[in-house]
C-alpha positions as CSV (number, residue, x, y, z in Angstrom):
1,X,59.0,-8.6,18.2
2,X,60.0,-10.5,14.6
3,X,60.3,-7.7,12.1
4,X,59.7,-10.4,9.5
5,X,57.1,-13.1,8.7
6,X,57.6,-16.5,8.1
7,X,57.3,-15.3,4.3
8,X,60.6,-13.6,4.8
9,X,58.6,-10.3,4.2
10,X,58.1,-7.3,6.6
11,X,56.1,-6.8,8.9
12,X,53.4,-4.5,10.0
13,X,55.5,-2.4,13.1
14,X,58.6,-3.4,10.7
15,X,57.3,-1.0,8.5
16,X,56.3,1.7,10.6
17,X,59.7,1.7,11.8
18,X,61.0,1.9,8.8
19,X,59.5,4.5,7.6
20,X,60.5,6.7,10.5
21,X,64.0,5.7,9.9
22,X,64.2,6.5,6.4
23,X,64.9,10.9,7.6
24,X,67.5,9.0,10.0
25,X,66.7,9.4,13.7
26,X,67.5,8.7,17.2
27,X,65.4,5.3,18.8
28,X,64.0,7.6,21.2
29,X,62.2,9.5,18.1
30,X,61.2,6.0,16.4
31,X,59.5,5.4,19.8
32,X,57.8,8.5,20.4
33,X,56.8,8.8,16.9
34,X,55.5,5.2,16.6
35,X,53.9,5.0,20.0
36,X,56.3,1.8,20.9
37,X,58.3,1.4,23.9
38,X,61.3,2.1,23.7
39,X,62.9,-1.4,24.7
40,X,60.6,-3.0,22.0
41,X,62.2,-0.5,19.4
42,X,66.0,-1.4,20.2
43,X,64.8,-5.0,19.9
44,X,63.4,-4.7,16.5
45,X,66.1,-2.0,15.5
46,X,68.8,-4.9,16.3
47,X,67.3,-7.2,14.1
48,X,66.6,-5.0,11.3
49,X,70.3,-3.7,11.2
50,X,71.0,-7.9,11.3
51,X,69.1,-8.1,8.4
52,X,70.5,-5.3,6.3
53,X,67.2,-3.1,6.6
54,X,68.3,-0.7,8.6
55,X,71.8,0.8,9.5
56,X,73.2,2.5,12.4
57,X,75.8,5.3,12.5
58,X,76.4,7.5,15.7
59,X,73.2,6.6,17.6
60,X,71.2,7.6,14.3
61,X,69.4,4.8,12.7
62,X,68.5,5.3,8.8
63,X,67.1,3.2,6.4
64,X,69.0,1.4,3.5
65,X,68.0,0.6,0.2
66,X,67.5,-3.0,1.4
67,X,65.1,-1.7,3.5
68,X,63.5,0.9,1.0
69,X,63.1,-2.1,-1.3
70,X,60.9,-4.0,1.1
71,X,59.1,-1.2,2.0
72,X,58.2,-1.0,-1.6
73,X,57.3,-3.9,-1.9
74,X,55.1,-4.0,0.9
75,X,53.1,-0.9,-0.7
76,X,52.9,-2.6,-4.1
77,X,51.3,-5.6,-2.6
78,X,49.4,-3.5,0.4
């Protein structure tokens, strides 16, 4: 599941994501609160920590200001 585009800009479940992250939550919450399996969230959470969208602290995932940027963005253009 590519959390970015070939545009080097987010994508649609990157966002959704996202946006979940940004109160800071468990994966289990993303999931539920996305409707996303599980498996498919710790996929996409990997790669959006890799990326700098997204950081992990004691099994709490948050949203940086990388990733607050892009999601910005996103809306501005959305």
């Amino acid at each position: 599941m590519p959390c970015m585009n070939n545009n080097g800009e987010i994508t649609e479940m990157a966002k959704k994501i996202l946006t979940v992250m940004t109160r800071g939550t468990s994966l289990q919450e993303v999931a539920e609160q996305t409707e996303t399996p599980l498996y498919r969230i710790r996929s996409a959470a990997r790669e959006l920590v890799e990326a700098g969208f997204a950081a992990e602290k004691d099994q709490s995932y948050v949203t940086t200001e990388t990733g607050l940027a892009a999601l910005n963005k996103a809306a501005a253009e959305g």
